[in-house]
C-alpha positions, 0 to 999 in steps of 0.5 A: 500500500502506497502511504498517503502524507500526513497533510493529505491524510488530514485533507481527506479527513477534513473534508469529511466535515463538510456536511457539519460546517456550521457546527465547526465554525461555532466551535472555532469562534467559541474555541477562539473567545474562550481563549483569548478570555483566558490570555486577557484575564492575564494581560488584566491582572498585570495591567492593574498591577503596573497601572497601580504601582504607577498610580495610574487609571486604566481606561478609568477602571477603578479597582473594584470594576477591574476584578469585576471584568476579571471575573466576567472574564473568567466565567466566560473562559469556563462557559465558552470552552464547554461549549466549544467541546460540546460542538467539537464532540456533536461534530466528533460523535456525529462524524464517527456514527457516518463513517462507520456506515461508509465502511460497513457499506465498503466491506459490502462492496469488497465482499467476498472477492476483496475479502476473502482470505483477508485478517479478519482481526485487522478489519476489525481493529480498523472498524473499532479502534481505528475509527474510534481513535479518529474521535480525537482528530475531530474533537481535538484536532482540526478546531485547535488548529483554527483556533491556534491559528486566529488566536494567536493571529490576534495576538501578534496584532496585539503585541505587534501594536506596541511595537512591530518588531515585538509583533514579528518575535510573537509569531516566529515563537508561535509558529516555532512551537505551533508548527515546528514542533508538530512537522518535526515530531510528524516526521520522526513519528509517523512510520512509528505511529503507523507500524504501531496500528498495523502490530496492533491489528495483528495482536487482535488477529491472534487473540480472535485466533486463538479463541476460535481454535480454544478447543483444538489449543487444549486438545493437542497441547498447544497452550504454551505455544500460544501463550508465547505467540500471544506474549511475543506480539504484545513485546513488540507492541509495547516496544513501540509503545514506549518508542511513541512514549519516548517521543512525545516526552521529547515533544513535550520538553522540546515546547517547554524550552521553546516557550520558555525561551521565547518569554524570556526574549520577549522580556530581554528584547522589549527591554532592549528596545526601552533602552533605545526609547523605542517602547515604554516601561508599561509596554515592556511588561505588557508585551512579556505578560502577553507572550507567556499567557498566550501559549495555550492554543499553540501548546495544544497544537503542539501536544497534538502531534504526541498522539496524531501520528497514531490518529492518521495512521489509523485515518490511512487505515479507514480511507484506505478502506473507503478507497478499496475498489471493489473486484466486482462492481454493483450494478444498479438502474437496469430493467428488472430481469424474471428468472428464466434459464441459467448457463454458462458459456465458455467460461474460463476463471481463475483465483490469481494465477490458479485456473479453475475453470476453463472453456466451461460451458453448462445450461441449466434446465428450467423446473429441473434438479442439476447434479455435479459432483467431482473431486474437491478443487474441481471447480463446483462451489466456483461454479455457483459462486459464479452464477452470485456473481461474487467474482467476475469471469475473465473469459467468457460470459454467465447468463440468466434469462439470456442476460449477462450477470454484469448486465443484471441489477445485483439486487435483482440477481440475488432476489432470484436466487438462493445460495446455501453454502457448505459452512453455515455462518450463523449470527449471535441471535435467536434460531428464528432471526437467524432463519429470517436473514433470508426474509426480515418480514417473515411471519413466524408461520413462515419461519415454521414453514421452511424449518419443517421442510428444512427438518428442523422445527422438531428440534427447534420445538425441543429448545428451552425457548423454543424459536427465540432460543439464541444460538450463540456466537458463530453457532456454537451450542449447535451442532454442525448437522443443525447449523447445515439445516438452518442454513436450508431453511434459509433457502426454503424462506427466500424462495427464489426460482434459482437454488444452489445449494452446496454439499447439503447434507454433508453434516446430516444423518441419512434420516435428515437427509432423506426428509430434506431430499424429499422436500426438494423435490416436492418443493422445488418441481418448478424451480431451477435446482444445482445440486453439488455433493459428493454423496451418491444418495443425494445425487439419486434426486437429480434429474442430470447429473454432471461429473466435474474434474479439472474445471470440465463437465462429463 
């Protein structure tokens, strides 16, 4: 992956705000009056210090009313920052809960062909932590950086209208600590930052790993070496934890000094410029006061950049995603296609540089029940993945109705077919929600429908909770067999002209697989019907049966 700049990366991630503009510009111009309240009810207290040491007004300010603004002031800087975190956070929040969708919506696209075979503990840690660290760039990010820049564009106007050269100290020291630091700890700290992101997402991968394989773990002895795999990442991870630590506390000295030297300057600088008559005690003391209570924006731009090598690598992370050009695009805004026939014509595909199928031809009859068996690797589950268009064809072309797949609305496609896979993945919900996937609106008399014919409502009847029983996660208080059969009644729900189904009964009893079998072919008289298996006894249903071998039909 080719890395992106920090700028572009910021650049991209900014204009995402676009939509919530208006929240930011409040949240800069309270970001901007908080601070300037703060920084003034400084320059306040030293002017009524000089002012009374020298027995003078200021602007006929007497005491009383001096410590009176000082605390409007005050209540103001308290009022005015919570209202700018509360817009910065509405825009943060807000901002998150969208590219969350944009992601969901991107993983769609990308599935299976981009995905499959993908570090699923990666993906995960980019839609977790990796758009939950995006929290920090738009609440804590691009309004410091806007507010930082007016703040202290007001503040060099001030100091600038005692004298100009004071002004022109004011704003290299500003940039010095606003934007020196941040570029030069960027630099040093964004390979750093990125890598720490990438090791994270692989530890995540190892822990989800090692969860699902528990069992298998125990089974063969395996806890020792898992537990070292486990505690060699999290070495490397907090090797670079400390590396990132190491840098922010040099960021963080590395400001103070700059600071410090720059109050001092400005004190020794306007002295000098007293001595030439070019600036009078009350502006001397004025301008010092000014320039050190006036870091707060630039030092939080400056403290940004600790944790913002983090937070754009994990933006890389998320906009690569969002920039993923799906294998196979979505086709949307064609004339809706009714299910007539289905074939294939001199197909030629291949996963990379392994051909699968090649001048593959087949036509599948309507109302008719189509047997392929053959060796594993010969291209049957391919074959169906095809006619879902989950990949595209590199030669040749797969048709329904006489119509290319490529040419077919997606939503269209799937609606007329119904695909049951060899692993049933099941959601951590109940038995009937899990059915339902296949129809969100079905009844539960539709439910008990396709679980009969799927030869499952007895046991589901057997349940503590009956069809609101939850299966767990991916399944597992069920069994192979049970989590094959709701994957059938799936089918059965969807009832789609078109069915494929993959080694059905593959996990099933000879008793289970003769009711299913049965109600294939009682149900599906008038549907187009694949069949692959590897059973001879699920092949007695077919009306035709093909032999695959080496991605050719016999």
């Amino acid at each position: 992956m080719k890395r992106r700049s920090g700028i572009k990366v910021m650049g991209q991630l900014i204009g995402l705000v676009v939509p919530l503009l208006h929240v930011m510009t409040a949240a800069i111009l309270l970001g901007v009056a908080g601070f300037l309240c703060a920084i003034f009810l400084s320059i306040l207290a030293g002017s009524g210090l000089v002012y009374g040491i020298m027995e003078k007004s200021l602007a006929g300010l007497s005491v009383g009313k001096l410590f009176g603004l000082m605390a409007v002031f005050a209540v103001l800087r308290g009022i005015l920052h919570y209202a700018e975190q509360a817009c910065n956070h509405y825009i943060a929040f807000k901002l998150l809960a969208i590219i969350r969708h944009k992601v969901f919506a991107a993983l769609r696209k990308l599935c299976p062909a981009k995905l499959e075979g993908k570090d699923k503990g990666n993906l995960i840690s980019i839609i977790t932590n990796d758009i939950e660290l995006l929290e920090v760039f738009y609440a804590h990010t691009i309004s410091p950086i806007a507010i930082g820049f007016l703040t202290s564009l007001i503040m060099v106007l001030f100091i600038g209208h005692y004298h100009v050269y004071a002004g022109i100290w004011a704003l290299v020291s500003y940039l010095l600590v606003g934007v020196g630091v941040p570029l030069w700890n960027g630099r040093k700290g964004a390979q750093t930052g990125m890598e720490f992101r990438t090791k994270l997402g692989d530890l995540n991968s190892y822990v989800l790993d090692s969860l699902r394989g528990l069992e298998e773990t125990i089974q063969y002895g395996q806890e020792e070496e898992r537990r070292k795999g486990m505690a060699e990442k999290s070495i490397e991870l907090g090797t670079l934890q400390k590396k990132l630590s190491r840098m922010e506390g040099n960021t963080r000295a590395l400001t103070n000094l700059l600071i410090l030297l720059s109050s001092f300057g400005m004190l020794f600088f306007t002295v000098f410029l007293y001595t030439q008559g070019s600036m009078d005690k009350e502006a001397v003391i004025l301008c010092t006061i000014s320039m050190m209570g006036s870091f707060g924006p630039v030092v939080a731009l400056a403290n940004l950049s600790n944790n913002l090598n983090q937070t754009l690598a994990s933006g890389e992370r998320v906009l690569s995603i969002l920039e993923e050009t799906p294998q196979v695009e979505e086709v949307t805004g064609r004339k809706e296609v009714a299910f007539g026939r289905a074939q294939c014509e001199h197909v030629t595909f291949a996963y990379e540089e392994e051909v699968i199928l090649k001048d593959y031809s087949i036509a599948l009859e309507k109302g008719r029940i189509t047997g392929i068996h053959g060796k594993s690797g010969s291209g049957k589950s391919t074959l169906l993945k095809l006619f879902m268009r989950f990949w595209d064809v590199q030669q040749g072309q797969v048709l329904i109705s006489g119509k290319n797949v490529k040419e077919i609305n997606t939503a269209n496609l799937r609606e007329m077919e119904s695909y049951v896979t060899q692993e049933t993945y099941l959601f951590h919900d109940s038995v009937e929600n899990n059915i339902k996937v296949a129809k969100p609106d079905a009844t539960r008399e539709e439910v008990i429908k396709a679980a009969k014919k799927a030869s499952l409502h007895s046991f589901i009847e057997s349940l503590p909770k009956g069809y609101d029983t939850p299966v767990g996660e991916l399944g597992d208080t069920l069994s192979g067999g049970e989590r094959q059969r709701i994957g059938i009644a799936r089918a059965f729900l969807h009832n789609a002209p078109f069915l494929m189904l993959d080694e059905p009964t593959s996990n099933l009893d000879s008793l289970n697989e003769g009711i299913i079998l049965k109600a294939l072919q009682e149900e599906c008289r008038e549907k187009t019907v694949v069949l692959v298996s590897h059973r001879q006894s699920t092949m007695n249903i077919a009306d035709k049966v093909y032999k695959m071998e080496n991605g050719r039909l016999s």
